[in-house]
N, C-alpha and C positions, 0 to 999 in steps of 0.2 A: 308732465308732458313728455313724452317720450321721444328720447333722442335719438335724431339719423344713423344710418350706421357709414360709416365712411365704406368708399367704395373701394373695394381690394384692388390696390396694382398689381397687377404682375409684370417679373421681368421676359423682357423680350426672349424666345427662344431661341437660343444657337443655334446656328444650322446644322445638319447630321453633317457626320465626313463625309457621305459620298455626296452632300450639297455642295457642299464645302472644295472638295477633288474636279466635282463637276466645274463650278465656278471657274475655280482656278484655270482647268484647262481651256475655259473658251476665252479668259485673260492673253491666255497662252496663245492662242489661236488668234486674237485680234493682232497682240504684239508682233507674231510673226508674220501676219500679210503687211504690216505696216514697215517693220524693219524692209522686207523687200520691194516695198514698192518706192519708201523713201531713204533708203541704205541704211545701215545701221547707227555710222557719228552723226546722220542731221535728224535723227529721231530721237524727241525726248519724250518724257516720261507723262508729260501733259497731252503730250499728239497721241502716246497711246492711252490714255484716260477718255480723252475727248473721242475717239474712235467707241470706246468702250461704253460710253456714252456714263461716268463716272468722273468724281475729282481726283487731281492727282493723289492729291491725300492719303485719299481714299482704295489707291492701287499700293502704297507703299504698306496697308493691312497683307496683302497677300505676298509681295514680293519687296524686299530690299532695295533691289536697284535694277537698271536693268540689263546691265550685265549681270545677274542673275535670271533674267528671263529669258535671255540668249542665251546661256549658256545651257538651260532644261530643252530649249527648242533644239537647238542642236542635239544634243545629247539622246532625247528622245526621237531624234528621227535615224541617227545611227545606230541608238542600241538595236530599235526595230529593223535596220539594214543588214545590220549583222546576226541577227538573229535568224532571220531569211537567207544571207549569203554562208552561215552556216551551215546548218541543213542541206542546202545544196552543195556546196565543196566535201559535205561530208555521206552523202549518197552513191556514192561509186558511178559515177556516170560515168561515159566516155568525155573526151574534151570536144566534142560539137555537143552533144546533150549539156552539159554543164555551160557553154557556151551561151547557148538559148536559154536555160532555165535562171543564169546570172542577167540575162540582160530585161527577160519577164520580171523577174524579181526586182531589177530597178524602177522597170513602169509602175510598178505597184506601190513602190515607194513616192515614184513621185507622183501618184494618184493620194496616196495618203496623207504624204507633208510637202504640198507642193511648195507655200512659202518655204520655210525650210532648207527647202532644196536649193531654191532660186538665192536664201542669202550664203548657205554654203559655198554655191558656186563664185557670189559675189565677194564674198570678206571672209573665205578661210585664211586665205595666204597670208593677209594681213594680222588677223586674228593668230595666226599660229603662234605668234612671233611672243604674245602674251604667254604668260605662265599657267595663268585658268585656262586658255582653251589650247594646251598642248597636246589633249587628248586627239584636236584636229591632225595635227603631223603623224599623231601615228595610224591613226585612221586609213589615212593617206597611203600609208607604208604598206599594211595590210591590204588595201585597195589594189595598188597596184603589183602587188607580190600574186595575188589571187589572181589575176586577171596576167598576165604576164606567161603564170606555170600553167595558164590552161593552155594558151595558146603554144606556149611551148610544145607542150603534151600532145597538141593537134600536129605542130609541125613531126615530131619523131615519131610518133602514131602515124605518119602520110594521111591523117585527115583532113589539114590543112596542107598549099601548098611549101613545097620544100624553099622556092626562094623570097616567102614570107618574110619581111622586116616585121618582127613582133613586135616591137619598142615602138613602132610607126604605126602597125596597125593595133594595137591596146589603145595609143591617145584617139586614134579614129571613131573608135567603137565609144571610149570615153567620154568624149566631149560630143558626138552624136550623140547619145541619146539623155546624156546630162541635160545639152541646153534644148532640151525638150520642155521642160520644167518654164522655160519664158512664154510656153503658148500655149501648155496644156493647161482644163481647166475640167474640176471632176465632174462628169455628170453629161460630158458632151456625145457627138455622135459615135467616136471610136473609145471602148475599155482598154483599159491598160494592156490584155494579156493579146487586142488587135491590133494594138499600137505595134508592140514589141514582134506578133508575129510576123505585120511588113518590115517594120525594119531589120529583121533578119533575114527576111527575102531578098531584103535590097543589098546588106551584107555579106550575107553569105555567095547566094547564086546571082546578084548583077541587075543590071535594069534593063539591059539588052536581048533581045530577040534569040536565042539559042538558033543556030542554022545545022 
């Protein structure tokens, strides 16, 4: 009588890297709307599982801990900052064209990471203090070094005016359009580069009537 043939297992197939890359980053992507919406110390590793719709377990395959997945969110939404705020400091503009083209290039960052953005603005200062994320502090430095020598440049160029407080108006410009990031949400009625062109109308030239 002729015997069965057993039935060949196979093992499961690994997923490719760029499954694998892809995964990761929409991990990345739940953890950072979560850190921002419920800060970063009352967020554990379960709330982002449970978001992810995963066990925790199961999240610790892809990430260690998570400050480790704070520290890629951040990092990947500066490297991509500076990458754009290079290119532009490094184009010869004048200091109003570079002006507009650094603050375009913010909307579009916080079009791209907007959580991101929103836990920057909330736990850098805190975070800096840390050793892993001291690359925050000098982010910071560079931030406002950039931002500073343009309008300098404006003032001695007469393209801005002469009795400009720049250290006053750098945090103005700053923190307008930073806490943008608490209401903007992608895909709404204004793009990033309409966002940016009001508010440098409102910026530059005023909200009043010209006589």
């Amino acid at each position: 009588m002729p015997t069965k043939k057993k039935p060949q297992v196979t093992a499961p197939k690994k997923p490719t890297a760029a499954a694998a890359q892809a995964r990761r980053s929409e991990l990345l992507a739940t953890a950072a709307e979560v850190f921002a919406e419920q800060g970063y110390n009352a967020t554990t590793v379960r709330a982002i599982a449970d978001h992810a719709g995963m066990l925790a377990g199961s999240l610790y395959y892809h990430f260690d801990s998570k400050e480790s997945m704070l520290e890629e969110i951040l990092r990947t939404f500066l490297d991509e900052l500076w990458d754009g705020y290079d290119t532009v400091l490094a184009s010869g503009l004048g200091p109003r064209e570079t002006l507009e083209a650094l603050v375009t290039e913010s909307f579009r960052e916080i079009d791209r990471h907007r959580a991101a953005v929103a836990i920057y603005q909330k736990e850098s200062r805190q975070l800096a203090a840390q050793d892993r994320f001291a690359f925050l502090a000098d982010s910071q430095r560079r931030f406002e070094k950039a931002w500073l020598s343009t309008l300098e440049q404006g003032v001695a160029r007469r393209v801005f005016r002469a009795d400009l407080d720049v250290r006053l108006t750098y945090r103005f410009v700053r923190d307008t359009v930073w806490v943008a990031a608490s209401w903007y949400r992608p895909g709404g009625q204004h793009s990033p580069e309409e966002i940016a062109r009001q508010y440098l109308s409102m910026v530059l030239d005023g909200i009043a009537v010209r006589t």
